[in-house]
C-alpha positions as CSV (number, residue, x, y, z in Angstrom):
1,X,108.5,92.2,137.5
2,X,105.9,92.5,135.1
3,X,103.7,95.6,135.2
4,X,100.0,96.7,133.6
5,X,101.1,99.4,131.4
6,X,97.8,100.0,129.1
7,X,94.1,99.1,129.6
8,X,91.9,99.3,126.7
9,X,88.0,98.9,125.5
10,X,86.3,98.7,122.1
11,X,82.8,100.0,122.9
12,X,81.9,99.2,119.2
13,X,83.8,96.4,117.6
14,X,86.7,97.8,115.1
15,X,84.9,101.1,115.7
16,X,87.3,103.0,117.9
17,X,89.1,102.4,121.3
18,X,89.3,103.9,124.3
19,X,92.2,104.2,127.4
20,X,91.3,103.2,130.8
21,X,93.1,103.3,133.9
22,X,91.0,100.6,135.8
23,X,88.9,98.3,135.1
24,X,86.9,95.7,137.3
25,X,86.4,92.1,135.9
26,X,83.8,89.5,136.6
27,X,84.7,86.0,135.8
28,X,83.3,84.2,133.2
29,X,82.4,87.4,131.1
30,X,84.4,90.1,128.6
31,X,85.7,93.4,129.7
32,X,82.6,95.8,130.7
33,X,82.6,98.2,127.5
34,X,84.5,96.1,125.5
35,X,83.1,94.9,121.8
36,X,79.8,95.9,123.3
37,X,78.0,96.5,120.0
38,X,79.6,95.2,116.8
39,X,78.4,96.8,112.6
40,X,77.1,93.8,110.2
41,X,77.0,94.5,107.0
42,X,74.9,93.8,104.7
43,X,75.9,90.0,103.8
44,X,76.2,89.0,107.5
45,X,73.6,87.0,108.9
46,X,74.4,87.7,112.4
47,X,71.7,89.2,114.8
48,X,71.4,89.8,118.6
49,X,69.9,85.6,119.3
50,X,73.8,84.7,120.1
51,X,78.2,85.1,119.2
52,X,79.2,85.5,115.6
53,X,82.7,85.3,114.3
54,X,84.1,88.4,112.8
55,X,83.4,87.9,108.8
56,X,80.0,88.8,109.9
57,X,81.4,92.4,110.6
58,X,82.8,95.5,109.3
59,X,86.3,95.7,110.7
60,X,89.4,97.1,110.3
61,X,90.9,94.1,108.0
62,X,88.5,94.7,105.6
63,X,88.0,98.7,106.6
64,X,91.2,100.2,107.5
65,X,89.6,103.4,107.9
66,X,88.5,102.1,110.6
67,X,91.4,101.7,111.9
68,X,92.0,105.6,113.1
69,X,88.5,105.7,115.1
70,X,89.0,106.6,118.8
71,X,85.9,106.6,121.2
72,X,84.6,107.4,124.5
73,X,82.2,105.2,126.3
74,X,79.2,107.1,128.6
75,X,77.6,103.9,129.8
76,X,75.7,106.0,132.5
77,X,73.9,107.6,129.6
78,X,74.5,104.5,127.1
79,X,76.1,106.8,124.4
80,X,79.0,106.6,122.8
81,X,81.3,109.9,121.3
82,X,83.1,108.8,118.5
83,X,86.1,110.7,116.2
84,X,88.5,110.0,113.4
85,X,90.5,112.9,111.6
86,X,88.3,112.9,108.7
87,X,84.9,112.9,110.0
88,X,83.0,115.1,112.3
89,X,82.9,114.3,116.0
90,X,79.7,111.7,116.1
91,X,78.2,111.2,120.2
92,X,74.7,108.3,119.4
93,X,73.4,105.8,121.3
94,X,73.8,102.7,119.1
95,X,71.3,100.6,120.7
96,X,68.8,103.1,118.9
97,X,70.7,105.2,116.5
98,X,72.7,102.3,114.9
99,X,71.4,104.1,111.4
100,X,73.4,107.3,112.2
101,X,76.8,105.0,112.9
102,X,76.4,103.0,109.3
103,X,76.2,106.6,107.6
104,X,78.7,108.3,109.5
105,X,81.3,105.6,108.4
106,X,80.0,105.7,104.9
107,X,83.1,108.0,103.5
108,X,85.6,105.9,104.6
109,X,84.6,102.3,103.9
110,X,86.0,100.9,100.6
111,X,84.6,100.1,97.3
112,X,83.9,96.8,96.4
113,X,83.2,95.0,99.6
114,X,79.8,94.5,101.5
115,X,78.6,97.8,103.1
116,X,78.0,98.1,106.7
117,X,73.9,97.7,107.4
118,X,73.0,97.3,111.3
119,X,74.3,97.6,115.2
120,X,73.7,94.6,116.7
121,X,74.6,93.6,120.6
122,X,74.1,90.3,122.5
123,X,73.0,90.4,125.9
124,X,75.4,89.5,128.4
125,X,78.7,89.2,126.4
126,X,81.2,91.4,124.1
127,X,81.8,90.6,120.5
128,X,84.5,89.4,120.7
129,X,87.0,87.2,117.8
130,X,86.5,83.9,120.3
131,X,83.5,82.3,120.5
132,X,84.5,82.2,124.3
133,X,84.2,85.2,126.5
134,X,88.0,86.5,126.3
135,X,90.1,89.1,127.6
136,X,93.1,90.0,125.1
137,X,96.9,90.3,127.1
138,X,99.6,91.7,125.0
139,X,103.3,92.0,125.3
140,X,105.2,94.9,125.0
141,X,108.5,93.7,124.2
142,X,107.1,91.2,122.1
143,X,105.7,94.4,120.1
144,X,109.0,96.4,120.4
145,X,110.4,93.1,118.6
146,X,108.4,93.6,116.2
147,X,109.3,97.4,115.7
148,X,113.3,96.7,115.8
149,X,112.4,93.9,112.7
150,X,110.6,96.3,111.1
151,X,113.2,99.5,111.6
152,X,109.8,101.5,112.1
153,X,108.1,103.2,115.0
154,X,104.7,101.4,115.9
155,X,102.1,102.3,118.3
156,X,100.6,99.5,120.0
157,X,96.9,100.8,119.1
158,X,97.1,98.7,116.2
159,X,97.2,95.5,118.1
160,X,93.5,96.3,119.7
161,X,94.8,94.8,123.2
162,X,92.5,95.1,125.9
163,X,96.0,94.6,128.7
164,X,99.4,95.3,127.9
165,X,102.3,94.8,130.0
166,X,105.8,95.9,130.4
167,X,109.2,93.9,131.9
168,X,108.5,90.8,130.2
169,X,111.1,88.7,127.3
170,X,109.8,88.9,123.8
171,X,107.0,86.3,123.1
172,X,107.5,85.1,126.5
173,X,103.5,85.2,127.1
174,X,103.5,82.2,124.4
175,X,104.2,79.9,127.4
176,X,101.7,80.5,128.8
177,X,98.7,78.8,127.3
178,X,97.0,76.4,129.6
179,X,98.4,78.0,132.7
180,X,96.7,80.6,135.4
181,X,97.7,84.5,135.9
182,X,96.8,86.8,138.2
183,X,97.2,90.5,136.7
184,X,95.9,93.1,140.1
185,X,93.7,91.1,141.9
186,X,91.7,89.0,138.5
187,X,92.9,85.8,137.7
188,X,93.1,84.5,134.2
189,X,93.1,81.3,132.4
190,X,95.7,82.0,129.3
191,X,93.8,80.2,126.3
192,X,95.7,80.4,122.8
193,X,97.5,82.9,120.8
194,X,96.2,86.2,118.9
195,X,96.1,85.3,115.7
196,X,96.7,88.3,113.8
197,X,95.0,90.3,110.3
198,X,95.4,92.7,108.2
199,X,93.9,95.1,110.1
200,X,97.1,95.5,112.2
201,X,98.7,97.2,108.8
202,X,96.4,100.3,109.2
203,X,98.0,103.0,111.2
204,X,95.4,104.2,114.0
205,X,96.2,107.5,113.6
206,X,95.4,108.2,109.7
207,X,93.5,104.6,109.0
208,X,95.9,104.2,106.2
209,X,97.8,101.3,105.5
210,X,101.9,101.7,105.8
211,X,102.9,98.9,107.7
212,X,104.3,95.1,106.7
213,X,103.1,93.8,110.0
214,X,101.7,90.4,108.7
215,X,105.1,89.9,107.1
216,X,107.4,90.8,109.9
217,X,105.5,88.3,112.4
218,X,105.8,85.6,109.8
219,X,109.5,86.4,109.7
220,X,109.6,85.3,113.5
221,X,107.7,82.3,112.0
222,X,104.1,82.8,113.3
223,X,101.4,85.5,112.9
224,X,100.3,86.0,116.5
225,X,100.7,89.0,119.1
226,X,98.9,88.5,122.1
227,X,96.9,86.2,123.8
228,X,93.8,85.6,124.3
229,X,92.1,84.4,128.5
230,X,89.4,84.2,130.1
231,X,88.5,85.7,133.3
232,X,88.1,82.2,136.4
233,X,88.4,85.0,139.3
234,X,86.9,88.5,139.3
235,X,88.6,91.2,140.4
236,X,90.3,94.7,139.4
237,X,93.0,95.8,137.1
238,X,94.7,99.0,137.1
239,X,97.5,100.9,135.6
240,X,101.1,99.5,137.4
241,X,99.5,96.5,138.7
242,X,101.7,93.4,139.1
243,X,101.5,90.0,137.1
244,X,102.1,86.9,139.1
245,X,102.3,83.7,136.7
246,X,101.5,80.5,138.0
């Protein structure tokens, strides 16, 4: 039987991740913590009035530095702690100290593309890549596929899946779109497929790129990992849980 094996939030989008071992869901809405905030740059005309797809952002595709961020979420205290192995330890609140964020990532953006300018958050709703409220699933055989094409050790951090689970076939969660889930007690409604970028060729630990993912999933004839769902029934997720598919 399939098990919950990793729980993850972005509390920034593409701006570090951070483990969990529970989380509660409410249906209709994103992960608490997840995407909360999200870094246009200076060409994006996003602002806080409503959803905007990711080109609006600075992310890892276009920032691989990026890539190697890891965070922690206070959300008693709204402040986020922040570190990467070549920057000092950064702990702000972006909802007022967005300016401190844009500077602190300023040595590891690259040349030539639009620098990173504002924090912006939408009330109500993570930033999401849907212009749906979603919740990202993830397979981990389907990854381990991926790693025995590739003869190379990945970790699954570059994926950026919110839930991953174990005891499944390889791209066995690609059946599922249009069909109901329950993962603990939260039921899902499985959407579409994660279509996937280059920001899954950055290694999380170093934020440099070393990886032919892209490649490798077009070998299997598609570029997707994951799937993207919504939450229809609110419940609570945690580490071991079972998955019942409808």
């Amino acid at each position: 039987m399939a098990k919950v094996s990793g729980l993850w939030r972005h509390p920034i989008k593409s701006h570090g991740r951070e483990a969990l071992n529970s989380v509660s869901l409410e249906a209709g809405k994103t992960m608490p913590g997840d995407r909360v905030w999200a870094v246009a740059h200076e060409a994006s005309k996003a602002d806080a009035s409503a959803w905007s797809p990711c080109a609006n952002f600075s992310i890892g595709a276009k920032a691989p530095g990026l890539m190697a961020i890891n965070a922690v979420y206070d959300e008693a205290a709204g402040r986020v702690t922040l570190t990467h192995p070549e920057l000092a330890e950064l702990t702000l609140d972006p909802d007022t100290e967005g300016d401190r964020l844009v500077a602190w990532t300023r040595p590891i953006m690259p040349e030539g593309r639009a620098a990173s300018a504002r924090v912006i958050r939408v009330p109500g709703r993570g930033m999401t890549d849907t212009d749906y409220p979603s919740v990202s699933i993830g397979n981990l055989a389907s990854h381990r596929a991926v790693e025995e094409s590739m003869g190379q050790s990945l970790s699954e951090k570059r994926w950026r899946i919110n839930v991953w689970l174990d005891g499944l076939e390889p791209w066995e969660e690609f059946g599922w779109a249009g069909r109901e889930i329950q993962i603990g007690s939260v039921r899902f409604l499985v959407r579409e497929r994660v279509r996937r970028c280059m920001a899954t060729t950055a290694n999380p630990e170093t934020g440099l790129r070393d990886a032919e993912t892209l490649k490798t999933l077009n070998g299997f004839g598609h570029q997707d990992l994951g799937m993207y769902a919504e939450v229809i029934g609110t419940g609570e997720i945690a580490l071991g849980d079972s998955v019942v598919i409808s």
